[in-house]
N, C-alpha and C positions, 0 to 999 in steps of 0.2 A: 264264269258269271260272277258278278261281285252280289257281296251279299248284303242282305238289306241292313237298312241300322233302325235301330230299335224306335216304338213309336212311343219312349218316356224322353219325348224330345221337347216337353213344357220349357219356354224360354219364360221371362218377363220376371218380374221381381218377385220376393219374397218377405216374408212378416222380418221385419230387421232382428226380433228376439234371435231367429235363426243362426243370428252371428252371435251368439253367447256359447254355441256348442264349440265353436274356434276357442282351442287354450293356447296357453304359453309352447306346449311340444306338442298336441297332438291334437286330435278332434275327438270330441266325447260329448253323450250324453244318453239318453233315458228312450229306450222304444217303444211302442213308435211315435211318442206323443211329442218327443224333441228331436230326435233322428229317423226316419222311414224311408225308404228306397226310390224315393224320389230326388232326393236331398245325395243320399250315395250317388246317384247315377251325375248329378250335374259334383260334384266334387271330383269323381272319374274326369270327368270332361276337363275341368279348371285344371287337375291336377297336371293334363298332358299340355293345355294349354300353356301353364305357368312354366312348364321345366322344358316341354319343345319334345319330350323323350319320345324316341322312335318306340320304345318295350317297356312296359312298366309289368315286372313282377309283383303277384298277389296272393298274400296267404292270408290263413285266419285262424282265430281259436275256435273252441269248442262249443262258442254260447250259441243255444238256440235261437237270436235273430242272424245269427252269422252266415247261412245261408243264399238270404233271401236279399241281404246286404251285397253282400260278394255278388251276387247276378246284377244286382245293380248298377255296381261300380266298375264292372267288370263292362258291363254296356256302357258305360258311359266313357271308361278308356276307349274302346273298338273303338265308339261312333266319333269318339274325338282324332281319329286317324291312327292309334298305336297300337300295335300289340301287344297281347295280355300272355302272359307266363305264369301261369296258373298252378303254383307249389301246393292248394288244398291247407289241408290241418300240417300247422307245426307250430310251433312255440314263435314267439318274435325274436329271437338272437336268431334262431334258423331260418327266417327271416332277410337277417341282415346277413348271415354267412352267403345265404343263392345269391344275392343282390353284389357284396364285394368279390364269391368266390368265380361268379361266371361272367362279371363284367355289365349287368344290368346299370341302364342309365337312371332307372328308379325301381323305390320297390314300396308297397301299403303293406301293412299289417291290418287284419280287421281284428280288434282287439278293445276291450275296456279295462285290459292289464287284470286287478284287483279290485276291480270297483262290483258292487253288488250284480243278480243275475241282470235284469233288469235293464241295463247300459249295454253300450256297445260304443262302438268310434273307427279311430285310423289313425295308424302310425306311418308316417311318411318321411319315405328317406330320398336322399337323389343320389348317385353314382358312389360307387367307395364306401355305400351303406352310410352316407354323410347324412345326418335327422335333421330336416326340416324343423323351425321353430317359430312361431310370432314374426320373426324379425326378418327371417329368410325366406318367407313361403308362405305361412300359413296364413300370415294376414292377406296377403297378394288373392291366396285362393280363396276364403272368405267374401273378400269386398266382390267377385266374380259369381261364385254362388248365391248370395245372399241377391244380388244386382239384375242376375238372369244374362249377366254382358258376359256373354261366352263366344268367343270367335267362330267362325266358321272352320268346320271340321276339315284339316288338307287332308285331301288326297282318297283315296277307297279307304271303307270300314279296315279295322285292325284284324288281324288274325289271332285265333285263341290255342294255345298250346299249353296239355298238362306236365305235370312233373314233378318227379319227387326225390326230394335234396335230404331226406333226416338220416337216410346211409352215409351219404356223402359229408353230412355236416359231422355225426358220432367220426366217423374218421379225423375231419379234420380236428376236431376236438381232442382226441386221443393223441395227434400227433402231438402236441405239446406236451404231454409228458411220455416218462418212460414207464411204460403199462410193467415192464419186467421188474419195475423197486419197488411196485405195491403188495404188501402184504396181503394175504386173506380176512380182510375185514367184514365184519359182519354190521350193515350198512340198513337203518328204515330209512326210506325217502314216502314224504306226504307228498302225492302231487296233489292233493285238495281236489278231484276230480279235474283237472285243469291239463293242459298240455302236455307235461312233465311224463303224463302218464302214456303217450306215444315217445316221447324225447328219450327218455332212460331208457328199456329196454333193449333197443338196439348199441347202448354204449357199451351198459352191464354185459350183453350177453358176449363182451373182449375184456372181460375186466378178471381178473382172480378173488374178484370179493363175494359174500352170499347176501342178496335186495332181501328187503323186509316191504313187500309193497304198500303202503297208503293209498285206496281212494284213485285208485289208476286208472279206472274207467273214466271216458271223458261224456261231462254231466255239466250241461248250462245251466242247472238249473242249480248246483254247487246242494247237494242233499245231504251233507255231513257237516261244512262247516265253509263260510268263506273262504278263499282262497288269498287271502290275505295273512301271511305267517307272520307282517309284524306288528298283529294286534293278539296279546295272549291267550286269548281262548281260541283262538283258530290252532294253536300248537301243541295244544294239553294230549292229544291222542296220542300226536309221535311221539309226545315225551313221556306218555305212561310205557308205548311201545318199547320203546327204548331201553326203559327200564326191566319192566317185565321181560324181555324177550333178551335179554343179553348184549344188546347191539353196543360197538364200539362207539359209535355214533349214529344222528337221524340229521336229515338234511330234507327241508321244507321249501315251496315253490312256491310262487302267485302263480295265476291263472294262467297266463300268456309265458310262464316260464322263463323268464328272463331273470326276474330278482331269487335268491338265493340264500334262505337262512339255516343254521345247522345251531344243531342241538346236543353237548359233550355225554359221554358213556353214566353220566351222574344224571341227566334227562336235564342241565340248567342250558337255558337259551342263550347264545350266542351273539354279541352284535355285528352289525355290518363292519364296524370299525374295527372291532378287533379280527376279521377274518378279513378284513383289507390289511392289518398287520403280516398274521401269517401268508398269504399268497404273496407280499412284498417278500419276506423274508427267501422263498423260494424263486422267485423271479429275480432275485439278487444274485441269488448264485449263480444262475445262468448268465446274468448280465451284469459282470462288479459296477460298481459305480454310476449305474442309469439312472434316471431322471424317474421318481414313482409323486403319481399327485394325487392329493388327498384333502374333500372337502372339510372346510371350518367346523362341522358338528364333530366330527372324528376327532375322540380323544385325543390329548396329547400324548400317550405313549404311542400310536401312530407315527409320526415324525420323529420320534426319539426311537425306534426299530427300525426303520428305515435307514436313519443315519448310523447304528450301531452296526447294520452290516454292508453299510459302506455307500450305502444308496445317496440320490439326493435328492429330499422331501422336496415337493412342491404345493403350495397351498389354494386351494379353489375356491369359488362360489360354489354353495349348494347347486345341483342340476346337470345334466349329461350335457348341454348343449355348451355351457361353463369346461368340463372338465374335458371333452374331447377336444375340444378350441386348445386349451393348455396341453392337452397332450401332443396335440399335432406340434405346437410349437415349441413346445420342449425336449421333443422326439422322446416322451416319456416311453417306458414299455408298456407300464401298467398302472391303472387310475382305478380309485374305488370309493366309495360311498357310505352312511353309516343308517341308508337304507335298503342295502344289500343289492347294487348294483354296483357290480366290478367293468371295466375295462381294459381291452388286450391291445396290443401295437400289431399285435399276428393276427389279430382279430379283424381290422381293419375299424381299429380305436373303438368298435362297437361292443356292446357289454353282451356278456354269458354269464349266467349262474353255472353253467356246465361245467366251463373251463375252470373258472373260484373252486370250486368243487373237488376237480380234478385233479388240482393243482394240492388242495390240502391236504389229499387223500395220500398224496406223492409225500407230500413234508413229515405228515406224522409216521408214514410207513419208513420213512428213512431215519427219521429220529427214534423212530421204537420206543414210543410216548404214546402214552394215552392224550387225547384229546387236550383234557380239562389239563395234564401237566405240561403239553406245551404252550399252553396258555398263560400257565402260572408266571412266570417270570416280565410275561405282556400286560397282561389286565390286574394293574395293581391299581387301580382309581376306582372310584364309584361315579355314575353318571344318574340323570333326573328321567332321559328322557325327552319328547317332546311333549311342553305343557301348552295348549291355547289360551287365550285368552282374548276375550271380545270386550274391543275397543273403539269407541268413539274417532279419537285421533289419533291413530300410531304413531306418525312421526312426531308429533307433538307429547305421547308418552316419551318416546326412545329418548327426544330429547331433554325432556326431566332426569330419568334414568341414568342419562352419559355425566347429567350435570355431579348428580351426586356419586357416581365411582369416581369420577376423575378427581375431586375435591381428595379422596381418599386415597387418590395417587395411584389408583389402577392404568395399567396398559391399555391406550383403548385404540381399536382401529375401525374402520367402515369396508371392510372388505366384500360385505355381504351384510346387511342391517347394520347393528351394533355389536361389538364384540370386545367385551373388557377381562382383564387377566392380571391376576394377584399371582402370587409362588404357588399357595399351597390351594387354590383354586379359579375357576374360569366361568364366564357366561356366554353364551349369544340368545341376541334378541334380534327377530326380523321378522319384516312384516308377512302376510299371507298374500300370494298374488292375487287373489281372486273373492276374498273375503275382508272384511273390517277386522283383523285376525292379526294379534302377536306373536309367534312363536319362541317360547324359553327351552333353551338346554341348558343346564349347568353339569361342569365335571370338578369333584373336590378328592383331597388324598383320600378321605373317611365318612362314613356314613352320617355324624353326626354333626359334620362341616356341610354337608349338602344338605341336609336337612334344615338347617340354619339360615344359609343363604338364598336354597331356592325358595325357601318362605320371605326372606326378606326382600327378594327380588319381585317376586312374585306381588307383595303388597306396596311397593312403590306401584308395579303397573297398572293393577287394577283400584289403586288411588284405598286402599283400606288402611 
């Protein structure tokens, strides 16, 4: 007997604000006053509608609307014709692992990454764990949700099938390094109540290292601290931990476990860019000469490590949907971020905090270095950071800004906003996609060169 399809079958339109939850990668926003399980179930529907996929795999994080989400969307797959592959709690890399490792034509993630409890969303991929973006999909399924113009469902309801991949992913994890060069390191990992805290255990318990747990219990409601590791008071616990307890190092999660920051045996924070260095340096070895890409915010020793062990730098626009595109076509190995998302070519160009992780774990136990010393000879710059600032007209700043570096003979390019370079320092300015928003990094040799210039850059754009 075929089974019945769900009665949250409301067609007809919607408040158009509703298409404000559609972003540039993913769908997000605030429950239930911006997202509520009516809205999941017709995005289920568009989403099968949009990619044709006979199976959409579904998992989710740990936030308390996550639930009630997932049944939603999870009906509105079935009723749209497909079956549902129901993976439960895992982080989003593990995620993208069921989606590329079992041959899924698509996969959601129910996740608001690092955004407060409060939020929730959908990460959407199609085959190969390829992310849907604005350009590929997510507008397409928007304008059909928002519209209520959802085609008719082919064929009988979907079938619903559990399953659970975070064995199968810690494996495939672990195959990329060799577990027998790691030392006995004594290891905190924050998972911020967040995913991390199902993800790790089953890796550690094949690992020769001793876990220092953070916050491992999974908790929507985030009752210790955000789950955001790259704003600094989210990181002050594992870095006292760290300290106090002896640890070699501490290695911090977002919520949905995917991003990846670590903390050296001294408790000082680590950036993306510099631990996109070291997993270059060892993805090197394996691979002489590969193609590694590394977006505009990332330090210039970045690119100058890369090429010292023989690699060959390639340079992004800020964004996964940017650096996997570059990866696919430069049959890169390995791509990374300087907001602690890395990407694998064995991964199926999808990002792991796991594998970054893993892969360090592997460099410094072979180097037989502490942390911060193999750092040393990488992270000789100072950086600013990312600074906002709220603007009237961006591109009408950027363009005062270009006028006056280039007068002064700086390098300038448009790779990604503005991006001007001296010898012994560098900027990028570009806009915010979603806000009246400039964003400033600078990197200079010395503290008191950066201080200098991001004040001086800084009072060009807000006109002082």
């Amino acid at each position: 007997m075929t089974e019945a399809r769900s009665d949250t079958t409301q067609q007809g339109p919607l408040d158009p604000s509703v298409g404000d939850l559609f972003k540039a990668y993913d769908v997000r926003g605030t429950v239930p006053d911006q997202l509520n399980p009516d809205i999941a179930y017709r995005i289920g529907r568009a989403i099968v509608a949009f990619l044709g996929a006979p199976t959409v795999c579904v998992g989710r994080d740990m936030r308390v609307s996550g639930p009630i989400l997932s049944q939603a969307l999870i009906s509105g797959i079935r009723d749209q014709g497909a079956d549902v592959v129901d993976i439960g709690l895992v982080s989003t890399d593990a995620l993208y692992f069921a989606v590329g490792n079992y041959g899924y034509p698509a996969g959601v993630m129910i996740t608001a990454s690092h955004n407060p409890a409060n939020y929730n969303g959908f990460k959407i991929c199609r085959e190969e764990a390829k992310a849907l973006s604005m350009d590929t999909g997510i507008g397409d399924i928007r304008d059909m949700v928002v519209s209520g113009d959802l085609p008719e469902p082919r064929g009988p309801k979907g079938n619903l099938e559990q399953k659970n991949v975070l064995e199968a992913y810690a494996e495939h994890a672990l195959s990329l390094i060799d577990v027998a060069k790691l030392k006995p390191l004594k290891i905190a990992i924050d998972a911020g109540n967040g995913m991390a805290g199902e993800l790790i255990p089953p890796v550690f318990k094949r690992l020769p290292c001793e876990l220092v747990p953070l916050y491992f219990e999974l908790d929507g409601t985030f009752p210790n601290h955000e789950a955001n590791p790259i704003e600094p008071e989210n990181v002050k616990d594992l870095q006292r931990t760290v300290v106090e307890q002896g640890c070699d190092l501490g290695v911090a999660f977002d919520g949905d476990a995917d991003r990846m920051f670590l903390i050296d045996e001294k408790g000082d924070f680590v950036g993306g860019d510099m631990t996109t260095a070291m997993v270059a340096i060892e993805m090197l070895e394996r691979e002489p000469g590969a193609a590694i890409v590394y977006n505009l915010i990332c330090s210039r020793s970045v690119p100058e490590v890369i090429k010292e062990h023989g690699g060959r730098p390639i340079r992004s626009r800020v964004g996964h949907s940017f650096i996997k595109a570059t990866m696919r076509k430069e049959d890169a190995i390995f791509g990374g971020e300087h907001s602690g998302h890395f990407y694998f070519r064995q991964n199926w160009y999808a990002d792991s905090g796991l594998i970054a992780m893993l892969t360090v774990l592997q460099l410094i136990s072979k180097k037989d270095q502490t942390l911060s010393e193999v750092l040393k000879p990488i992270d000789t710059r100072v950086r600013s950071g990312e600074i906002n600032s709220e603007v009237a007209d961006p591109q009408a700043v950027m363009k005062q800004v270009e006028q006056v570096y280039q007068d002064q003979g700086g390098d300038v390019d448009h790779l990604d906003g503005l991006t001007v370079g001296f010898k012994d320092w560098w900027f990028n300015l570009r806009p915010s996609n979603t806000q009246p928003l400039l964003r400033l990094n600078v990197e200079a040799q010395n503290e008191d060169l950066l201080h200098e210039k991001t004040q001086e850059v800084l009072s060009l754009v807000r006109g002082e």
